[in-house]
C-alpha positions in Angstrom: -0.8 -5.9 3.9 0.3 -9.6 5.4 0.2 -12.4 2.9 1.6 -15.2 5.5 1.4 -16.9 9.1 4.1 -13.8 10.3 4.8 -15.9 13.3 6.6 -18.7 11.5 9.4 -17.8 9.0 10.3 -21.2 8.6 9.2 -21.3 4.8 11.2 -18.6 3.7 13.7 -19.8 0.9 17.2 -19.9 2.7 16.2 -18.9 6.4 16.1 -21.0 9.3 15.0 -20.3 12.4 17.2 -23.1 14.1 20.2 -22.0 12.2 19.9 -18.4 11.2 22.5 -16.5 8.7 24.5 -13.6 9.6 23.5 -9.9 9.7 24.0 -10.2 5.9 22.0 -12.6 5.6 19.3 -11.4 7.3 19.5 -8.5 5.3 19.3 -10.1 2.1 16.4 -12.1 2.8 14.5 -8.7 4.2 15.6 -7.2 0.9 14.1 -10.5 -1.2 11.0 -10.1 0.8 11.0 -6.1 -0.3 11.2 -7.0 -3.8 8.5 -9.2 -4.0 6.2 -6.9 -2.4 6.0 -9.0 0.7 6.4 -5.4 2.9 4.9 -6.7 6.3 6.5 -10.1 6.2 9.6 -8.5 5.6 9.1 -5.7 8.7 8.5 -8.7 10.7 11.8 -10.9 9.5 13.8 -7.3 10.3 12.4 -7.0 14.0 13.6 -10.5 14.0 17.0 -9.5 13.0 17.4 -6.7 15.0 17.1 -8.7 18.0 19.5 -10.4 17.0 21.5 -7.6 16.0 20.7 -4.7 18.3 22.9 -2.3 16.9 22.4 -2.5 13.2 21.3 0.3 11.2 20.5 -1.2 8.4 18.2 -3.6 9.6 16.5 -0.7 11.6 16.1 1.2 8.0 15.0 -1.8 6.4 12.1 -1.7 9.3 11.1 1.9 8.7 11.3 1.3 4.8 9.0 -1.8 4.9 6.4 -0.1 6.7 6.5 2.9 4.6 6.4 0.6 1.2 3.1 -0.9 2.9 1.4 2.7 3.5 2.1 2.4 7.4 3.4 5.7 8.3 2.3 5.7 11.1 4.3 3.4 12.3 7.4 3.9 10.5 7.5 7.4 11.2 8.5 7.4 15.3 10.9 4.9 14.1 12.6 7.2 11.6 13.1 10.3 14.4 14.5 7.9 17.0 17.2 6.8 14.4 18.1 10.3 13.3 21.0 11.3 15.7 22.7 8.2 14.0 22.4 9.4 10.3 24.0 13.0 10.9 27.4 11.0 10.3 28.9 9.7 7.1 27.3 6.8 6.1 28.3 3.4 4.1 26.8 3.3 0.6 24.3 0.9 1.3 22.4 2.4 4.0 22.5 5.8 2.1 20.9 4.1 -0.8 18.2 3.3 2.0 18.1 6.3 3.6 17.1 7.7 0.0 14.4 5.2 -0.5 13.0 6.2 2.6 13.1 10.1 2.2 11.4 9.6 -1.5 8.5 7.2 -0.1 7.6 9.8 2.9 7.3 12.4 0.1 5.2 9.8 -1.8 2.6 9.5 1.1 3.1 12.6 3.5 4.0 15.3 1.0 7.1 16.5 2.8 8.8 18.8 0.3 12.2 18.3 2.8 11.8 14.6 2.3 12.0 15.3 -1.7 14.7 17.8 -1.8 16.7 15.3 1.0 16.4 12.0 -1.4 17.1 14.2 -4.7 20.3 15.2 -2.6 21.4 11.4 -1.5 20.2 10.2 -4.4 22.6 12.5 -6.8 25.5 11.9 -4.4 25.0 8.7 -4.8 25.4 8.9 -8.4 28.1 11.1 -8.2 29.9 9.0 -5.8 29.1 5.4 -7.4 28.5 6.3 -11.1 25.4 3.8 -10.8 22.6 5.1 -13.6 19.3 4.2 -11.4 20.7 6.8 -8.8 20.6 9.2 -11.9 17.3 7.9 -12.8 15.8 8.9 -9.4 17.7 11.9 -8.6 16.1 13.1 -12.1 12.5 12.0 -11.3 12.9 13.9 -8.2 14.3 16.6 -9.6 10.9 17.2 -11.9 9.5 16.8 -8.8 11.0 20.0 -7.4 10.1 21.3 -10.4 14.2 21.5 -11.3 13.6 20.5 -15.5 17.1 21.7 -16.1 18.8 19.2 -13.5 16.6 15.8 -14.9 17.4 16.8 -18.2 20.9 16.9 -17.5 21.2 14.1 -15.8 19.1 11.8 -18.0 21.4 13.4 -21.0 24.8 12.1 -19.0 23.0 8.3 -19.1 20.9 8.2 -22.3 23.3 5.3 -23.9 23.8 3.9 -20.4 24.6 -0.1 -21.0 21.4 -0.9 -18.4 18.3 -0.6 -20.8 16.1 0.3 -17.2 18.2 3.3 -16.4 18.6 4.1 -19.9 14.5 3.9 -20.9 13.7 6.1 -18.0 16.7 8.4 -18.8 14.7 8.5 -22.5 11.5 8.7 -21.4 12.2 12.1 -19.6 14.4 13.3 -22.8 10.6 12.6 -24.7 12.1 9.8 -26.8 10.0 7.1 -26.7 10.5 4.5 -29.1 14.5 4.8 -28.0 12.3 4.2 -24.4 10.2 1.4 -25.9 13.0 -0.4 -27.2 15.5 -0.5 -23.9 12.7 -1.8 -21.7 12.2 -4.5 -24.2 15.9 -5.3 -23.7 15.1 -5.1 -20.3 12.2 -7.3 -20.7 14.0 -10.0 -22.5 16.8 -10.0 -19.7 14.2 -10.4 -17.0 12.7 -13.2 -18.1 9.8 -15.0 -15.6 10.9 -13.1 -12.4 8.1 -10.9 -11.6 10.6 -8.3 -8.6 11.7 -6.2 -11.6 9.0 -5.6 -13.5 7.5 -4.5 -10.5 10.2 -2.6 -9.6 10.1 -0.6 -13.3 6.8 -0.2 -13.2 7.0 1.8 -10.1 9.7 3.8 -11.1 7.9 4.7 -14.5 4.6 5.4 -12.4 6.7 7.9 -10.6 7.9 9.0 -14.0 4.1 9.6 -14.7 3.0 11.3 -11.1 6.2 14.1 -12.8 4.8 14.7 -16.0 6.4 12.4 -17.9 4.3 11.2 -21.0 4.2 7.4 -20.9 3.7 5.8 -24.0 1.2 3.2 -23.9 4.1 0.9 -26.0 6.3 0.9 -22.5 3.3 0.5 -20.5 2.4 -2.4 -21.8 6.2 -4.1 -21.3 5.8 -3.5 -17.9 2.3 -5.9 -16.7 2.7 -6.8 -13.2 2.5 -10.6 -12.4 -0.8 -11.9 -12.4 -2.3 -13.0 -8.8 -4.5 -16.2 -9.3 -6.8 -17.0 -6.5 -8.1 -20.7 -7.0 -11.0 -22.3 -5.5 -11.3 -26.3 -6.3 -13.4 -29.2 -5.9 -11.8 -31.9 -3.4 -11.6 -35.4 -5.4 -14.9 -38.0 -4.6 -15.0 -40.0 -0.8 -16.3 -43.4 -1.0 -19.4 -42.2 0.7 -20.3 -39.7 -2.6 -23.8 -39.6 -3.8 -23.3 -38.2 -7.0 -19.3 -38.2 -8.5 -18.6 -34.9 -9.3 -14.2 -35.3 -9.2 -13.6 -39.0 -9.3 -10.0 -40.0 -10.1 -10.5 -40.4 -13.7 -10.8 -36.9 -14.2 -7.9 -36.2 -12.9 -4.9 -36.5 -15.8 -8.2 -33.8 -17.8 -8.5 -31.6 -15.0 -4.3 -31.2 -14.8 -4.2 -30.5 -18.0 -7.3 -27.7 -17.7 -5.4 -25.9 -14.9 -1.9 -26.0 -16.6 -3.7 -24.4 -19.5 -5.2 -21.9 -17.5 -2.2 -21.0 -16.4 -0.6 -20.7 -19.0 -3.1 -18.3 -20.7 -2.9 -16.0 -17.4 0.4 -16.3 -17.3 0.0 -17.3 -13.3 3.2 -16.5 -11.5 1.2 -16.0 -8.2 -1.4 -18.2 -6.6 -3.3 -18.4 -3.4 -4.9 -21.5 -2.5 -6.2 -23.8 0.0 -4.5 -27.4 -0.6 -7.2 -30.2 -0.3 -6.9 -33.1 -2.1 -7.7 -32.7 -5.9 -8.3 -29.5 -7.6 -6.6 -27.4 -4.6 -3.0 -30.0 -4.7 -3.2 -30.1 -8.7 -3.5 -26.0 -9.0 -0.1 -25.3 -6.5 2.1 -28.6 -7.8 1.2 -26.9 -11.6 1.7 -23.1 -10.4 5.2 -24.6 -8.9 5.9 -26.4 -11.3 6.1 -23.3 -13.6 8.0 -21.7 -11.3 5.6 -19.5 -9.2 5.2 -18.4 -6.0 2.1 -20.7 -3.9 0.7 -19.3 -0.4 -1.1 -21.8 1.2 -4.1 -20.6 3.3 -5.8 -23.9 5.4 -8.9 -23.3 8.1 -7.7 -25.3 11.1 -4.9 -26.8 12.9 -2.8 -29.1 10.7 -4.0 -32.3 11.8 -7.7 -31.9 11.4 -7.4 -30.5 7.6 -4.5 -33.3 6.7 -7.3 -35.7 8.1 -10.4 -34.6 6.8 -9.5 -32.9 3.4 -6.2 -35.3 2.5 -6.1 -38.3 4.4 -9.3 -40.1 2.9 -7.4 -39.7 -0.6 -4.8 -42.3 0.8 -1.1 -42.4 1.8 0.2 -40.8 -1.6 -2.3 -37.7 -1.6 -0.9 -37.0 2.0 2.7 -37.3 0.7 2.0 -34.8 -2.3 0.4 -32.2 0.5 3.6 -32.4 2.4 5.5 -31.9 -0.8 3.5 -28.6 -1.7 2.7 -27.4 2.1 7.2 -27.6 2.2 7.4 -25.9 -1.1 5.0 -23.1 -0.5 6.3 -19.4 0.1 3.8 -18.6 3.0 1.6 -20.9 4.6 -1.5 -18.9 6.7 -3.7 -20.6 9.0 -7.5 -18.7 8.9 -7.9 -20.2 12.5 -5.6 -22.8 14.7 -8.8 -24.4 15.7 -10.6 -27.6 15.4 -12.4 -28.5 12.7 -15.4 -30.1 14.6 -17.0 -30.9 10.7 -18.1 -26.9 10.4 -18.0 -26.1 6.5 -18.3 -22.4 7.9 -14.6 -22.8 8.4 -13.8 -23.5 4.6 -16.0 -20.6 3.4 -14.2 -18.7 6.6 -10.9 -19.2 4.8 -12.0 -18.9 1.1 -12.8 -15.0 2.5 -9.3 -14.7 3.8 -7.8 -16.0 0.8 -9.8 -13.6 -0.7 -8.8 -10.5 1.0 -5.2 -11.4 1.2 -4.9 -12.5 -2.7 -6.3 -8.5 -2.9 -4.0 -6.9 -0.9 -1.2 -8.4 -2.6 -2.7 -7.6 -5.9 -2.5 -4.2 -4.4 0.9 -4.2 -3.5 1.8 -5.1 -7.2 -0.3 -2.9 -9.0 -2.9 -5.2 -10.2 -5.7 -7.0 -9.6 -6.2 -11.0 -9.0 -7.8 -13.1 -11.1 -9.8 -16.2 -9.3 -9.5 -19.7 -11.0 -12.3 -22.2 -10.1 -12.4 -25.8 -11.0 -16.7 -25.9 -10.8 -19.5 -28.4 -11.2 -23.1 -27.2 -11.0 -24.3 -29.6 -9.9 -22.4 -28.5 -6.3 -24.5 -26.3 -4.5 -23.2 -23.1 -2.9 -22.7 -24.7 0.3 -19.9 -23.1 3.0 -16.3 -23.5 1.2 -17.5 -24.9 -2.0 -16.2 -24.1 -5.4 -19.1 -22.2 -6.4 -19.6 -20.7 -2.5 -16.1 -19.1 -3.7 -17.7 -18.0 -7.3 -20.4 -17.0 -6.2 -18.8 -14.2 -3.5 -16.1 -13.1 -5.9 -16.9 -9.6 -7.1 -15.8 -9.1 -10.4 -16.7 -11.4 -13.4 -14.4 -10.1 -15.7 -11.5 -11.8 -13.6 -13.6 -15.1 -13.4 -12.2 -18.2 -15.2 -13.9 -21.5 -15.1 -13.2 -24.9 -15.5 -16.3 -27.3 -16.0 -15.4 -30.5 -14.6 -18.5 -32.2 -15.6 -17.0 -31.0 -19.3 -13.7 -33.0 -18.6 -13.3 -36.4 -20.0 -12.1 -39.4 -17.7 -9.3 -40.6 -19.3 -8.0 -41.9 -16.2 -7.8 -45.4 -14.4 -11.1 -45.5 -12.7 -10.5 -46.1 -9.5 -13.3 -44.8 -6.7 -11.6 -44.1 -3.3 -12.4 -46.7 -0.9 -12.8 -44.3 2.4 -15.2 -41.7 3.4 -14.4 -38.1 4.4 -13.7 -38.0 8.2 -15.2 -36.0 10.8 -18.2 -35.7 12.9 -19.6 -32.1 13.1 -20.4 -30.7 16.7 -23.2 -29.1 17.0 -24.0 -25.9 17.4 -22.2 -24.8 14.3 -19.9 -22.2 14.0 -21.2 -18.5 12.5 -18.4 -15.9 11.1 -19.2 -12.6 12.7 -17.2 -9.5 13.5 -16.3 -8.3 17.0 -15.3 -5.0 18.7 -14.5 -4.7 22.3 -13.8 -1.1 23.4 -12.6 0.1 27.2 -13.0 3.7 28.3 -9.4 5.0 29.3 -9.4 6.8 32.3 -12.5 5.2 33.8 -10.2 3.6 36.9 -9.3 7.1 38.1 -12.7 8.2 38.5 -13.5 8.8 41.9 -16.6 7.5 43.4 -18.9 10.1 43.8 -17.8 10.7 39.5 -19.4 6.8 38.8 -23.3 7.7 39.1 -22.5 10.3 36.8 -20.7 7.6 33.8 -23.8 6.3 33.3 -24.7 9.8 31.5 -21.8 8.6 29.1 -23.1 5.2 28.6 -27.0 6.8 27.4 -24.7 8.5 25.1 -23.2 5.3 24.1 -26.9 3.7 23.6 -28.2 6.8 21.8 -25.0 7.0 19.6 -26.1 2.8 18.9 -29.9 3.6 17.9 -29.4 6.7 15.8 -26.7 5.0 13.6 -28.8 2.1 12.6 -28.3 -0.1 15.2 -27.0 -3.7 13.3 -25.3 -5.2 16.3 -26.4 -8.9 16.6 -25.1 -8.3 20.3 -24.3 -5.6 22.6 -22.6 -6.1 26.3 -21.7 -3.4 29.0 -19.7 -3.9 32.1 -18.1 -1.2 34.3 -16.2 1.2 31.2 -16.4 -1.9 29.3 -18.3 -2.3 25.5 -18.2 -5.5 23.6 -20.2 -5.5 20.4 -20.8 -8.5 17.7 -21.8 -8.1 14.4 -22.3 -10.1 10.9 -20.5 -7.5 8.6 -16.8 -6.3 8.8 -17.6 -2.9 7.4 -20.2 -2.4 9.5 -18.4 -2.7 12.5 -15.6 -0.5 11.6 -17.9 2.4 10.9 -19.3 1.7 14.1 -16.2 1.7 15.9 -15.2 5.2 13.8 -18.3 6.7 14.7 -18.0 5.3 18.6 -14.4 6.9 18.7 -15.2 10.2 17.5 -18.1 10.3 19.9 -15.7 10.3 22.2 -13.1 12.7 20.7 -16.2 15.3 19.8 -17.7 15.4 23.3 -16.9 17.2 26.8 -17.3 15.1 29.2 -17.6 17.6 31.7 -20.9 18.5 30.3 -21.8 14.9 31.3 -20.7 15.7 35.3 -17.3 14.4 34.7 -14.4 15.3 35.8 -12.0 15.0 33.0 -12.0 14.1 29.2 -12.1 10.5 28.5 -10.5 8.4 25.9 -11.1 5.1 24.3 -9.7 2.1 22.6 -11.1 0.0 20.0 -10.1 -4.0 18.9 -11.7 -5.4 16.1 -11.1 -9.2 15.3 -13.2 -11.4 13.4 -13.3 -15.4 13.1 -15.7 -18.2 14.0 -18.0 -18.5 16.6 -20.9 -20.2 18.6 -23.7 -18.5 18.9 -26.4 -19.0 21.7 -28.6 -17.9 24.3 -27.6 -18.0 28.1 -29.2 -20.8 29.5 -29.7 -18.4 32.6 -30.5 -15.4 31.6 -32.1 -16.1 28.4 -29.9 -13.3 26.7 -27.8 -14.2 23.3 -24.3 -14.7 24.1 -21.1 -15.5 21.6 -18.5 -18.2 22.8 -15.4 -19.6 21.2 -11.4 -19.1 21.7 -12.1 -16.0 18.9 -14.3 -14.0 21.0 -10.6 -14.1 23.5 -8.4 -13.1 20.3 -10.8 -10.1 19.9 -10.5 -9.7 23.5 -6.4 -9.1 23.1 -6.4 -6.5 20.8 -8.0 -3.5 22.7 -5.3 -3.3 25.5 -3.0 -2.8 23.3 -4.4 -0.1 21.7 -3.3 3.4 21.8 -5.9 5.3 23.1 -8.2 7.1 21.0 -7.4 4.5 18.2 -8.7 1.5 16.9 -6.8 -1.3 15.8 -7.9 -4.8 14.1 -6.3 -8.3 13.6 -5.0 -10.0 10.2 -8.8 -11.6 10.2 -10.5 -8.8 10.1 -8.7 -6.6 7.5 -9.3 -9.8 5.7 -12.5 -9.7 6.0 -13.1 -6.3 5.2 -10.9 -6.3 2.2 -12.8 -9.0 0.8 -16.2 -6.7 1.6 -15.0 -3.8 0.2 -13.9 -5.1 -3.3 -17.5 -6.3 -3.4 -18.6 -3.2 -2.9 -16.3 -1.4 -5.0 -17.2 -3.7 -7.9 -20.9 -3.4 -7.5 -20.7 0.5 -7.5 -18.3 0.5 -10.2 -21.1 -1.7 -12.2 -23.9 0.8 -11.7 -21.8 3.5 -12.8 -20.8 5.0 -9.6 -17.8 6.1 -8.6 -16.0 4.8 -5.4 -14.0 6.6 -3.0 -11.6 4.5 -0.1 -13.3 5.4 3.4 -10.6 4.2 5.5 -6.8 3.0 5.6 -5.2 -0.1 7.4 -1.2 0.4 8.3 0.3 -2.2 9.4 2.0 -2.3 13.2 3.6 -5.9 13.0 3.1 -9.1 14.9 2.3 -8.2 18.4 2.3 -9.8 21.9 -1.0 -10.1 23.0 -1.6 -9.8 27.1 -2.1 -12.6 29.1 0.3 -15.2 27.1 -2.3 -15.4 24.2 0.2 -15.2 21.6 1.4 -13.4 19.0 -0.7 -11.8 16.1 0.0 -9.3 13.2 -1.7 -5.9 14.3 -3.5 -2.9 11.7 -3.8 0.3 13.1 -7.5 1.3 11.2 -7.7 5.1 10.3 -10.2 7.3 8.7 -10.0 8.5 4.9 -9.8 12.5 4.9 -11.5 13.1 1.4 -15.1 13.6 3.3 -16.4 9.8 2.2 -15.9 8.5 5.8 -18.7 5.8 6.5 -20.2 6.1 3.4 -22.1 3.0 1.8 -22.0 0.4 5.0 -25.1 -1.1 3.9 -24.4 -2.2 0.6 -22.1 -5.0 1.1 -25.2 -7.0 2.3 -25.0 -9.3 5.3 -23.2 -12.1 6.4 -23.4 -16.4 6.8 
């Protein structure tokens, strides 16, 4: 899944929007984004390029590749059988060595024997052709695959003393020597050094090794550790107005020296991180200071965080948060809206950093670790240090540091301004929202429209005998629009809501034909109230319009959701997972999000990165929506 703002590129290392590089650079700079498991941001970068460059192949492979290498088949697929009249000629080496990549991964997740016995075939004529030992290396996997022992052996036996330990400890692991294995990916290690892209890259390769029957010594397994995600969470430094000093500057020289520890002992190369002034700007200038790789997540527009979270540091605080915002690989806003003083926002974008840090975690094969710089003496209010430790799910990946522990060896200096800000009232609530239209409604002739209401006392029926949650629920003509606290919730509402409509004749209902419908999920913050009219609660705010975007978009019969929500519901379901997984119970994925790319929304409302949401198929499909609890 997305780990950026995909609708500015601007912070990628050697791009430029203004002055963008040739076709080969554009395909480098997809390729970088590949091999740091950045799949989504790197589809986006190739539609990008593609426009640029209508007729290149490569970049159209590089599309269909990213999207398979983040699970989105769906979309990669149609993408794949609209280039295939262009692949039945001879290809250049480069896009064959794609074309192979692609084949293997749609065996990976579809289980298309053609797809394996097409990328053992490109992948051995690449090796054949080239001489390059990796093509060997995969053309031998593959070949265990197809359950052809005789051809893996002989090909790992033709690069057993190959001079590239990688090729050469797979080609040993597959003869079954593994301490000659052991010892060329500890070459390989030592050659590597801190970049993280191919470790990663081994460690898929020997997984793949594993899913063949290759035994894996634990040795080798334990050269290859992915790169360790650090979520952080800190405490901004003391306004003028402070009650009680929890992070005066004194602290500070202590508190960097905590956090570069830290690091050191999680060997951070990865960090995600909101950048207020203190804690938040000393954890990225320390992670990029080691070399690693900071993504920036901030709750609001620009402005409003720079003034109320930097600005009443001083003039050289708002310098150092330029420095780091420049230097970051991504930069993600949770919302482009005001700040208007609401804390819900920070604790809004502590979930999203949350869920992203996850996915990424995902992508690499791991699992983050969250950092926390913590007083107790801060209550768990909205976007606090301890809000954050408190809704992180596993304590095994918790690391604190005590600030009221740290010694103030600094010059003590109070600021001399207050935090900025008035906060308008009513505050802003996080909730999840679902708007679904019923396709094929405006054909209806009508005599037909008496007889829709039959399908809407389905709808209400379908609402009550599910466990109605819905904090609001709105009709109008074939349109639904439903609010509610929790992500996961909604999406098995929305599941169950499609299949109603998939599982039932209409005609039984007096209609004519069978009807579809579409489903958009978005979450973010808005303001709750009651119509001062009616009397009826009603939801306002520029997100309740995002949400509104998504469902004409949609494919009928689908549902799809924004960057927010999958978010969001990452974020719920790892503290789910967690909590089964400490009770003993086992847990079992009850949906899939694949990834469709940053999308035009209708009415000039911008462009957003788009998740098609799908079912699980292992039978565990809406089970456990009441555990994650409910939301601020």
């Amino acid at each position: 899944m997305p780990v950026g703002d995909q609708s500015d590129l601007t912070a990628l290392p050697g791009f430029s929007v203004e002055s963008p590089p040739d076709e080969a650079g554009w395909l480098e700079t997809v390729e970088g984004l590949l091999d740091q498991e950045q799949p989504f941001l790197a589809y986006d970068l190739a539609v990008r390029g593609q426009q640029r460059y209508p007729t290149s192949l490569n970049l159209r492979l590089l599309q269909v590749l990213a999207l398979l290498r983040g699970h989105s088949t769906a979309a990669a697929l149609p993408i794949m059988e609209a280039l295939e009249p262009e692949l039945l000629g001879a290809l250049p080496i480069p896009s064959q060595t794609r074309l192979a990549a692609i084949h293997r991964l749609i065996w990976e997740l579809e289980g298309r024997r053609n797809a394996l016995q097409e990328a053992r075939r490109l992948y051995r004529k690449l090796y054949e052709t080239t001489g390059h030992a990796l093509d060997a290396v995969e053309a031998a996997a593959l070949s265990l695959q197809l359950g052809d022992r005789e051809a893996a052996l002989r090909l790992s036996e033709a690069i057993r003393d190959n001079p590239d330990p990688l090729a050469r400890g797979q080609a040993r692991l597959i003869l079954g020597d593994g301490e000659q294995a052991r010892s060329a990916f500890e070459e390989a290690r030592h050659t590597w050094g801190r970049d993280y892209r191919p470790v990663v890259a081994a460690l898929k390769s020997v997984q793949a090794l594993a899913a063949a029957g290759v035994d894996i010594p634990e040795a080798v397994t334990s050269l290859l550790r992915p790169p360790s995600v650090v979520i952080f969470g800190g405490q901004p430094l003391d306004p003028a107005d402070s009650d009680e000093p929890v992070l005066p500057p004194a602290k500070l020289p202590a508190l960097k020296e905590a956090i570069e520890d830290k690091l050191q002992v999680l060997d951070a190369r990865i960090g995600y991180s909101s950048l207020a002034c203190g804690a938040d700007l000393l954890f990225v200038e320390a992670l990029l200071e080691r070399g690693g790789e900071a993504h920036i997540i901030l709750p609001c527009t620009l402005e409003d965080f720079v003034e109320a979270r930097v600005a009443y540091a001083g003039p050289e605080w708002v310098e150092r948060f330029e420095r780091a915002l420049s230097r970051a690989a991504t930069v993600t806003y949770a919302t482009r809206e005001r700040y208007l003083g609401h804390a819900i926002l920070l604790r809004y974008a502590n979930t999203i950093t949350t869920g992203i840090g996850w996915l990424r975690a995902e992508l690499l094969r791991t699992e983050p670790e969250l950092l926390v710089a913590w007083d107790y003496r801060v209550s768990n209010q909205p976007g606090s240090a301890s809000d954050f430790m408190d809704h992180w799910p596993d304590i095994a990946r918790l690391h604190l540091i005590d600030l009221d522990e740290l010694e103030a060896t600094g010059p003590d200096t109070p600021l001399d301004r207050p935090r900025a800000g008035m906060t308008v009232q009513p505050e802003r609530v996080i909730r999840a929202m679902l708007f679904a239209d019923v396709v094929g409604f405006s054909t209806l002739g009508e005599e037909y429209l008496p007889n829709f209401l039959n399908l809407l006392e389905r709808i209400r029926a379908f609402f009550d005998a599910t466990g109605n949650q819905a904090e609001l629920i709105e009709a109008w003509g074939d349109a639904l629009y439903v609010v509610m606290p929790n992500a996961r919730a909604l999406l098995a509402h929305a599941f169950r809501l499609r299949d109603a409509f998939l599982n039932t004749d209409h005609r039984d209902l007096g209609l004519p034909e069978q009807l579809n419908v579409r489903i958009g999920l978005h979450a973010g913050p808005v303001f709750p109230a009651q119509h001062p009219v009616t009397g009826r609660p009603i939801i306002s705010g520029r997100q309740v319009n995002r949400a509104a975007r998504i469902e004409p978009i949609t494919m009928p019969g689908e549902v799809y959701a924004s960057q927010e929500f999958v978010a969001l519901l990452t974020a719920e379901e790892n503290a789910v997972r967690h909590e089964l997984r400490f009770r003993g119970e086992s847990y079992a994925p009850w949906y899939a999000a694949q990834y469709l790319g940053v999308v035009d929304m209708p009415k000039k409302h911008g462009r957003q990165p788009v998740y098609h949401l799908l079912p699980a198929t292992d039978g565990s499909l809406y089970g456990n929506q009441n555990d994650s609890g409910k939301g601020k």
